[in-house]
VOGUZA-709677 format. One line per 2 residues: their letters; for each residue y, z, x of N, C-alpha, C, CB. Coordinates in nm, 3 decimals, padded with zeros to 5 digits. Atoms other than C-alpha are relative to their C-alpha. Glycine has a CB too. Layout:
BEGIN
a> Y,Z,X,Y,Z,X,Y,Z,X,Y,Z,X  ...;
% end
This chain:
BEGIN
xx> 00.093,-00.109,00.021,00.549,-11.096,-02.296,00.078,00.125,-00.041,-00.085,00.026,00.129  -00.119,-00.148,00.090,00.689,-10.792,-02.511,-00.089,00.133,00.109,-00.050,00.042,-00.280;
xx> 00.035,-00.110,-00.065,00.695,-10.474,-02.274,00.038,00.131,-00.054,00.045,-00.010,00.117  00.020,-00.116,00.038,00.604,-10.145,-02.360,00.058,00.126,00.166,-00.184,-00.009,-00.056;
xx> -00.021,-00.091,-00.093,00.799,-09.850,-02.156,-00.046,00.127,-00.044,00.130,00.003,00.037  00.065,-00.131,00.058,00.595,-09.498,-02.154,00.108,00.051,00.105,-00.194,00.044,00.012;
xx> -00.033,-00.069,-00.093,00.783,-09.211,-02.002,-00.043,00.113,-00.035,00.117,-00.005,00.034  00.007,-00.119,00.013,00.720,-08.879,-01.958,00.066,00.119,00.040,-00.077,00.006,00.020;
xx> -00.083,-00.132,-00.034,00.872,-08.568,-01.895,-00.009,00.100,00.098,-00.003,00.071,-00.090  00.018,-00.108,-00.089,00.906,-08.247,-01.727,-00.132,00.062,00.036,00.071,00.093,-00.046;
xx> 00.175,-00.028,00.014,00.549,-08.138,-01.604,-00.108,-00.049,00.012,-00.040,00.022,-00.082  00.126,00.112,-00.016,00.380,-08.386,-01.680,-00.083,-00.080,00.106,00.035,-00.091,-00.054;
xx> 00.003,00.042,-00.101,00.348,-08.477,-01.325,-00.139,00.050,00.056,00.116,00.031,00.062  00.076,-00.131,-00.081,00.121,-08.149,-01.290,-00.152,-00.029,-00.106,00.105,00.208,-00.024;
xx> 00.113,00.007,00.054,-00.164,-08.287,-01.564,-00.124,00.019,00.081,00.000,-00.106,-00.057  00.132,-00.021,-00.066,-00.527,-08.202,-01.455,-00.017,00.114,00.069,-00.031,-00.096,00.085;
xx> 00.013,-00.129,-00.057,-00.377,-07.882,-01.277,00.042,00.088,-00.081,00.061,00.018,00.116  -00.026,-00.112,00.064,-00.186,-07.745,-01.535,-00.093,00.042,-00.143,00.143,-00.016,-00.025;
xx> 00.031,-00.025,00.050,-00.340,-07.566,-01.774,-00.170,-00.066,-00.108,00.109,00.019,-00.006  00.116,00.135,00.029,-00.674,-07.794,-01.864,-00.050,00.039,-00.152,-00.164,-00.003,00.131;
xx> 00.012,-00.027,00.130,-00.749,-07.608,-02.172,00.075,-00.042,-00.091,-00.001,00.103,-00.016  -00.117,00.069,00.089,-00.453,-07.699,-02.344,00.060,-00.165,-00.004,00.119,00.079,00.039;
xx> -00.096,00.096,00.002,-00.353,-08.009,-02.199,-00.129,-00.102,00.080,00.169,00.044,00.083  00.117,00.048,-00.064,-00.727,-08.131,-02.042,00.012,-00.031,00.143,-00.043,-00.113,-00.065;
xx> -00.008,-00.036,-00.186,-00.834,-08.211,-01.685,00.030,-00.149,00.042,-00.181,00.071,00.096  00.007,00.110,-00.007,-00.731,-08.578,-01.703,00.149,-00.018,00.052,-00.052,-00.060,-00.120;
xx> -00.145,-00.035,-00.047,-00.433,-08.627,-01.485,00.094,-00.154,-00.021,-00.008,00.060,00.188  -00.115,00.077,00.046,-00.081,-08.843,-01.585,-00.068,-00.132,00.096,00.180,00.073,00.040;
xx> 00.074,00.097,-00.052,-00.240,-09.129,-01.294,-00.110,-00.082,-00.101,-00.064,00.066,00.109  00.129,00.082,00.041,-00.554,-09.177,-01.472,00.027,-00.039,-00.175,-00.161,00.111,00.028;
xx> -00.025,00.055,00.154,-00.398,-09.173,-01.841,00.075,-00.196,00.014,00.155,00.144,-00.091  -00.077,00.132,-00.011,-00.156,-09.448,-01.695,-00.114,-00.131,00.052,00.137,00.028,00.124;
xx> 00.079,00.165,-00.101,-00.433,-09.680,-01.523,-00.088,-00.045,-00.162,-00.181,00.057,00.210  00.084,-00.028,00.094,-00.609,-09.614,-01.899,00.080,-00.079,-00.099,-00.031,00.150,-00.026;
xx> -00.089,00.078,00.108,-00.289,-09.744,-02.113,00.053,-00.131,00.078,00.139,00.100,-00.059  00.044,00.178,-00.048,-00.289,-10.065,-01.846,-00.091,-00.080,-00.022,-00.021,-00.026,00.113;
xx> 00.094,00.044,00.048,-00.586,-10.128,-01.917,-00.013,-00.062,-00.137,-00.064,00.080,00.015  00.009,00.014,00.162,-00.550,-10.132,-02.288,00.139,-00.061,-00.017,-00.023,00.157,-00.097;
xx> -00.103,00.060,00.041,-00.205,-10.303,-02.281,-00.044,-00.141,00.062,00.136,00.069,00.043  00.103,00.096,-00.051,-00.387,-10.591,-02.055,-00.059,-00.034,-00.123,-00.106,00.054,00.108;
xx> 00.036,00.058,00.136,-00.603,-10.646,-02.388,00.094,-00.021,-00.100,-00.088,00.073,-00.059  -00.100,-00.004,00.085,-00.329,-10.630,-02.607,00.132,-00.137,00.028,00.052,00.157,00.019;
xx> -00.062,00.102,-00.047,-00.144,-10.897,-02.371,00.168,00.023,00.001,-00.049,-00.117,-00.081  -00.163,-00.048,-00.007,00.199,-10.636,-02.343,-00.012,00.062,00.165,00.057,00.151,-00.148;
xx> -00.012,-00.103,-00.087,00.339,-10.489,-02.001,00.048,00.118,-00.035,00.060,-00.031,00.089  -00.057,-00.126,00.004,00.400,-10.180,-01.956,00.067,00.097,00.095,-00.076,00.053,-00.037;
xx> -00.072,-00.038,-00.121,00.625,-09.977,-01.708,00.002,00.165,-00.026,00.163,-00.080,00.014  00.005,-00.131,00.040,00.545,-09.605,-01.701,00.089,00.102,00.112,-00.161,00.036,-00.012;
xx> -00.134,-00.088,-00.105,00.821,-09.349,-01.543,-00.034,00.163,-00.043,00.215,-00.051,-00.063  -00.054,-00.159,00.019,00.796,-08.974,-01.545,00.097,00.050,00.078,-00.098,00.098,00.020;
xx> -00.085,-00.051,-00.095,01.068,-08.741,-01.403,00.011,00.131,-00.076,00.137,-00.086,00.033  -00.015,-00.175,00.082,01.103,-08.370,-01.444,00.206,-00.005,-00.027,-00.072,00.198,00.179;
xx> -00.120,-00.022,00.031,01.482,-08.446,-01.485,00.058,-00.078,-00.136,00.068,-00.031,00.118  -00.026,00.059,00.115,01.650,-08.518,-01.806,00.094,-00.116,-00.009,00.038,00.091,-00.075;
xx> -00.097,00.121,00.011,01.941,-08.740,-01.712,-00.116,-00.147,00.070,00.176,00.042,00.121  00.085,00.085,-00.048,01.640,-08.956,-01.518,-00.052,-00.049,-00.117,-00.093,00.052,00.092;
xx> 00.011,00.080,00.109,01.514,-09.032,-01.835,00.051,-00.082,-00.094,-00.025,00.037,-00.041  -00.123,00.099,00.053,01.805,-09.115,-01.988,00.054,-00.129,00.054,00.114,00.070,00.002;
xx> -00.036,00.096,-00.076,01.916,-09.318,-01.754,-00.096,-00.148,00.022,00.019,00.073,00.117  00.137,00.127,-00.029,01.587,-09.531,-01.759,00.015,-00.083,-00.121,-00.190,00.067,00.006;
xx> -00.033,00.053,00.107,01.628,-09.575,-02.121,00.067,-00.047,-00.022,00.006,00.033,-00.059  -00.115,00.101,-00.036,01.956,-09.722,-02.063,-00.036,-00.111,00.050,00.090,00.044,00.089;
xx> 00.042,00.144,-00.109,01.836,-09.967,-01.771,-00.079,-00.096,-00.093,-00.121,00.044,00.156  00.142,00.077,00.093,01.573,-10.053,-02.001,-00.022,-00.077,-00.141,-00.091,00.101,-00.031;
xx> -00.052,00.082,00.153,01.736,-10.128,-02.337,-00.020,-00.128,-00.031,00.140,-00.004,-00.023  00.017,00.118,00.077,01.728,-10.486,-02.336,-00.128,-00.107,00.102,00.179,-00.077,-00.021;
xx> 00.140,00.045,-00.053,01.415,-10.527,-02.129,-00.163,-00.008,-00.070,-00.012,00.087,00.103  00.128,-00.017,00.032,01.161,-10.350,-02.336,00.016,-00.013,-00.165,-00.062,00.142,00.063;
xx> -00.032,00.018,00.152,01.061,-10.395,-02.692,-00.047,00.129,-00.057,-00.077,-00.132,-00.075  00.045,-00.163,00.072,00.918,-10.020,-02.762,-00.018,00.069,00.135,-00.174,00.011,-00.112;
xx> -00.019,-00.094,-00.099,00.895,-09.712,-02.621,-00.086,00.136,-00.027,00.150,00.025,00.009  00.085,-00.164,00.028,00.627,-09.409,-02.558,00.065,00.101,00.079,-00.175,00.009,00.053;
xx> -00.080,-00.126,-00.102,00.761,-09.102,-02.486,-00.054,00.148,-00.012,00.170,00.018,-00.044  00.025,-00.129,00.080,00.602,-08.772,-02.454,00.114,00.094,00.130,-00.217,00.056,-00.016;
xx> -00.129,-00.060,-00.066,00.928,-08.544,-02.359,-00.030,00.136,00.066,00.120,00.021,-00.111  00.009,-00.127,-00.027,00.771,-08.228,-02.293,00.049,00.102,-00.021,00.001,00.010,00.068;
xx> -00.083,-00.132,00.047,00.984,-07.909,-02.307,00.131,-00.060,-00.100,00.070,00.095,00.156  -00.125,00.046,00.041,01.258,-08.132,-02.353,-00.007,-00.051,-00.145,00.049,-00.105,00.096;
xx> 00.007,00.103,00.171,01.111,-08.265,-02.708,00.078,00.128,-00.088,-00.227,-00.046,-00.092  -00.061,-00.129,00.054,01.272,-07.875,-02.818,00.130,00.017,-00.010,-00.033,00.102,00.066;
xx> -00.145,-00.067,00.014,01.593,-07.883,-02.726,00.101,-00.137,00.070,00.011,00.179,00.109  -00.089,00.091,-00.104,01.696,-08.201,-02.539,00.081,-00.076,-00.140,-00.114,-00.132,00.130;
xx> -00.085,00.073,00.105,02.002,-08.401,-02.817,00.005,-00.047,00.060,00.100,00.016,-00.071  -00.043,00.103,-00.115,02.111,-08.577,-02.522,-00.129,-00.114,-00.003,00.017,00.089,00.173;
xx> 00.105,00.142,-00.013,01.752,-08.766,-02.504,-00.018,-00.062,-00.106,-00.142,00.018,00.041  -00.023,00.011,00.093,01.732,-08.772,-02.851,00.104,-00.090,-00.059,00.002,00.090,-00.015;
xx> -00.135,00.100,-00.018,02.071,-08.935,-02.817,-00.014,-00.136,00.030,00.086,00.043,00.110  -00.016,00.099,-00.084,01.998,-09.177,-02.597,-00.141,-00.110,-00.102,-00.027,00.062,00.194;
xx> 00.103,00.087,00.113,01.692,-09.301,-02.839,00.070,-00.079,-00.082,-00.085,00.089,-00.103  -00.117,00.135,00.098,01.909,-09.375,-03.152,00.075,-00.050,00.052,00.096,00.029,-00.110;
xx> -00.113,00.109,-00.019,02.148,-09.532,-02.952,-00.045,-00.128,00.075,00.121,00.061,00.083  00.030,00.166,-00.012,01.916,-09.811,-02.799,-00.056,-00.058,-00.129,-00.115,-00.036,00.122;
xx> 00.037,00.074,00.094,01.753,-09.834,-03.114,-00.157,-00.109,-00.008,00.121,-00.068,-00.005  00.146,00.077,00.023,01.398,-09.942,-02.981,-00.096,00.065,-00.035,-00.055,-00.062,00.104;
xx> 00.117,-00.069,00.005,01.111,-09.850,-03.148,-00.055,00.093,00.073,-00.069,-00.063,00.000  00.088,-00.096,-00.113,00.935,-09.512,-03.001,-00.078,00.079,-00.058,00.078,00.093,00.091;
xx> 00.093,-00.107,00.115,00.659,-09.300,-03.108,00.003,00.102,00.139,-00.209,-00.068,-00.084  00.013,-00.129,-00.065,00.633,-08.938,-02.974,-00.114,00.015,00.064,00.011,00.104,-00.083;
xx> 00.098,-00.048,00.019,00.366,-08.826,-02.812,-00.061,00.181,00.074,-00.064,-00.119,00.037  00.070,-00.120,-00.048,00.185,-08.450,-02.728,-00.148,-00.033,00.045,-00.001,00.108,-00.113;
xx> 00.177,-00.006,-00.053,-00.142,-08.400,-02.565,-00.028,00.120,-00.072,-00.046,00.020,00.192  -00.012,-00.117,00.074,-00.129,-08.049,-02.753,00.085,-00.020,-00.139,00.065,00.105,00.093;
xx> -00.065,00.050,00.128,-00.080,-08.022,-03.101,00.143,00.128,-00.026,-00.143,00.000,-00.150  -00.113,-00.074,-00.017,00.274,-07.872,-03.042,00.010,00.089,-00.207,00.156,-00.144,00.068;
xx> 00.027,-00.080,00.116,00.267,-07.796,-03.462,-00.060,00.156,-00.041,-00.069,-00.074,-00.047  00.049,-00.160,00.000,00.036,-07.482,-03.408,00.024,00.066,00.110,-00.145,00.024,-00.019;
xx> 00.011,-00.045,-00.074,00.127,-07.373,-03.108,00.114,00.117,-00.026,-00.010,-00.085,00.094  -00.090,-00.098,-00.027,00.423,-07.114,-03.027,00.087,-00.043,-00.050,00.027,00.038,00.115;
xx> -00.061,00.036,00.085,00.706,-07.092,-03.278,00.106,-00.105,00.061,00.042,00.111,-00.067  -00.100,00.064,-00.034,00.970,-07.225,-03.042,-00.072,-00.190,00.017,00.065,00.090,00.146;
xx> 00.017,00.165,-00.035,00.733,-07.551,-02.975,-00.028,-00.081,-00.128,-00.135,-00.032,00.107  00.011,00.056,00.114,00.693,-07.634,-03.335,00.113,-00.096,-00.019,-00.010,00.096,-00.099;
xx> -00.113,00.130,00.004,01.027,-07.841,-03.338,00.054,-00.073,00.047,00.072,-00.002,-00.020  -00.049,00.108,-00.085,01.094,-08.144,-03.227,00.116,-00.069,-00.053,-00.102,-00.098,00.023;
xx> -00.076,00.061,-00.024,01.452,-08.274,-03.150,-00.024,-00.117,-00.019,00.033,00.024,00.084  00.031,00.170,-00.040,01.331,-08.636,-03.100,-00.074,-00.038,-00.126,-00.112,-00.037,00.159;
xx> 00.126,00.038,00.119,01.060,-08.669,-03.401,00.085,-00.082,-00.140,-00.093,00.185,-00.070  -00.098,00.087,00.107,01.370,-08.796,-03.632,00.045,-00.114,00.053,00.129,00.071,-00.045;
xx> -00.078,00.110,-00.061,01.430,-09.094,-03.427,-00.136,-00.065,00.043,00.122,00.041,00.129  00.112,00.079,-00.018,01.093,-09.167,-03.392,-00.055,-00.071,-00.080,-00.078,00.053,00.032;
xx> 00.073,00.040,00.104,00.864,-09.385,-03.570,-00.116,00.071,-00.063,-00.036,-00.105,00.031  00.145,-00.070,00.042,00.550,-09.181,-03.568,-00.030,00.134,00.150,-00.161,-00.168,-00.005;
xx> 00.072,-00.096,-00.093,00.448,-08.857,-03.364,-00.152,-00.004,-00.032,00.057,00.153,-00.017  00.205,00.036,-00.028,00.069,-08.831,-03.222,-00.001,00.143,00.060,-00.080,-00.170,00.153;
xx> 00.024,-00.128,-00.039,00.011,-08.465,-03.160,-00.144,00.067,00.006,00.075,00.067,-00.080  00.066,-00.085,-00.013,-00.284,-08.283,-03.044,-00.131,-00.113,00.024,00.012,00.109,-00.114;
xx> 00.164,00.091,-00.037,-00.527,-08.589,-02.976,-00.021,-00.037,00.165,-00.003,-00.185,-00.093  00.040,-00.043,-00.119,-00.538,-08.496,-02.620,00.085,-00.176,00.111,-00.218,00.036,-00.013;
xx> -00.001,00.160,-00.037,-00.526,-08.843,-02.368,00.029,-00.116,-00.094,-00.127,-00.036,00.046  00.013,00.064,00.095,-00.609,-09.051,-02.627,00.073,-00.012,-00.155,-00.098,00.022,00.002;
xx> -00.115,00.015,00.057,-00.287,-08.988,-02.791,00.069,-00.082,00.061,00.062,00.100,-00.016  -00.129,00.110,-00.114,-00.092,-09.241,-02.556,-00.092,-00.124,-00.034,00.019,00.040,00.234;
xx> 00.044,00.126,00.071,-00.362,-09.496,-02.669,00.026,-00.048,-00.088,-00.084,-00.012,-00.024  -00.035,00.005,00.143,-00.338,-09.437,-02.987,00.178,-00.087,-00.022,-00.006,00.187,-00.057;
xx> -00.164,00.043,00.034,00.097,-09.473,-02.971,-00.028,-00.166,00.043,00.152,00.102,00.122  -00.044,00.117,-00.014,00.056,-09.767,-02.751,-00.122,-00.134,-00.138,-00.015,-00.019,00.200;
xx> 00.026,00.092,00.103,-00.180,-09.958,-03.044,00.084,-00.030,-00.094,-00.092,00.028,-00.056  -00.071,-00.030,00.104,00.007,-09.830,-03.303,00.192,-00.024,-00.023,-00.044,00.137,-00.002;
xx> -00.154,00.025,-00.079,00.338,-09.915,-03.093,00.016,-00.180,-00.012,-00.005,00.065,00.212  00.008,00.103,-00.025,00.196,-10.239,-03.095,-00.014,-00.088,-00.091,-00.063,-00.005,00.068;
xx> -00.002,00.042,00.094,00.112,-10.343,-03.398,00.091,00.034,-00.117,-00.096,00.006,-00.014  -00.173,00.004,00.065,00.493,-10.212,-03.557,-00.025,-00.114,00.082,00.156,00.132,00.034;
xx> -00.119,00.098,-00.044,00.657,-10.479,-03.296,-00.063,-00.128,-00.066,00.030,-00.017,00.187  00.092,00.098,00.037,00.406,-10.723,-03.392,00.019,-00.049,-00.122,-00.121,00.040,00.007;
xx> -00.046,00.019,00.106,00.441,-10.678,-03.733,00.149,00.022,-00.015,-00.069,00.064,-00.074  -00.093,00.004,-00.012,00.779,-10.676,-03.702,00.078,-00.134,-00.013,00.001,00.058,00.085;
xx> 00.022,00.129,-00.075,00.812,-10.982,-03.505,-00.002,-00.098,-00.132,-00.152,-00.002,00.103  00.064,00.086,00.119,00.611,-11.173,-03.814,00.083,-00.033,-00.094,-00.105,00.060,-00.070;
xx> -00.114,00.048,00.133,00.879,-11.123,-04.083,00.130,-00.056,00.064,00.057,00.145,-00.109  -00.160,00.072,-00.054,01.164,-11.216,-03.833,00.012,-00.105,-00.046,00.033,-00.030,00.149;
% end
């Protein structure tokens, strides 16, 4: 069974309290019981990790290299300035799509650029929840098609 690892970032812990306008009232729990659900149809696991620390992520992505076959990641602050995570992407080399719950593009000049978005396959910005669906379909049908021409 090809497994899908989501992680998330700094904050993200605090969905549903922080800010609901920007980032909605749907908290990191209920997105994750939402992309089980939908990886269950799809017939992939999935292992979802947040940590407000940056080497924690890294470090997962390591452990995880020759476990998982793609990778969702929405990095949070860290999608601005982190090389180190960024790092640690191209160097396993598995598939990952970005994702925002906010469409970081219009927001505040410093959040317009993403570190990580060159190592990605595809960023999903500003489609709220239903951006982490979206990656993991779209996550799913790369490996898939992938897979096919091997």
């Amino acid at each position: 069974m090809k497994k899908i690892l989501v992680l998330n970032g700094p904050n993200l812990n605090l969905l549903g309290e922080r800010d609901p306008f920007l980032y909605g009232s749907k908290t990191l729990d209920a997105i994750e019981r939402d992309l089980a659900e939908l990886a269950m149809k799809l017939g992939v696991e999935i292992e979802c990790f947040q940590s407000n620390h940056e080497g924690s992520l890294i470090d997962k992505i390591h452990e995880e290299r020759k476990y998982c076959h793609g990778i969702i990641i929405n990095p949070g602050a860290l999608t601005h300035y982190s090389y180190a995570l960024r790092d640690a992407i191209e160097a396993v080399g598995i598939p990952t799509v970005e994702v925002h719950l906010s469409d970081i593009f219009s927001r505040e000049e410093w959040r317009r650029k993403s570190v990580i978005s060159d190592v990605a396959l595809k960023v999903i910005a500003g489609k709220g929840p239903d951006g982490y669906l979206i990656a993991l379909e779209e996550l799913y049908d790369y490996i898939e098609g992938k897979n096919a021409q091997d």
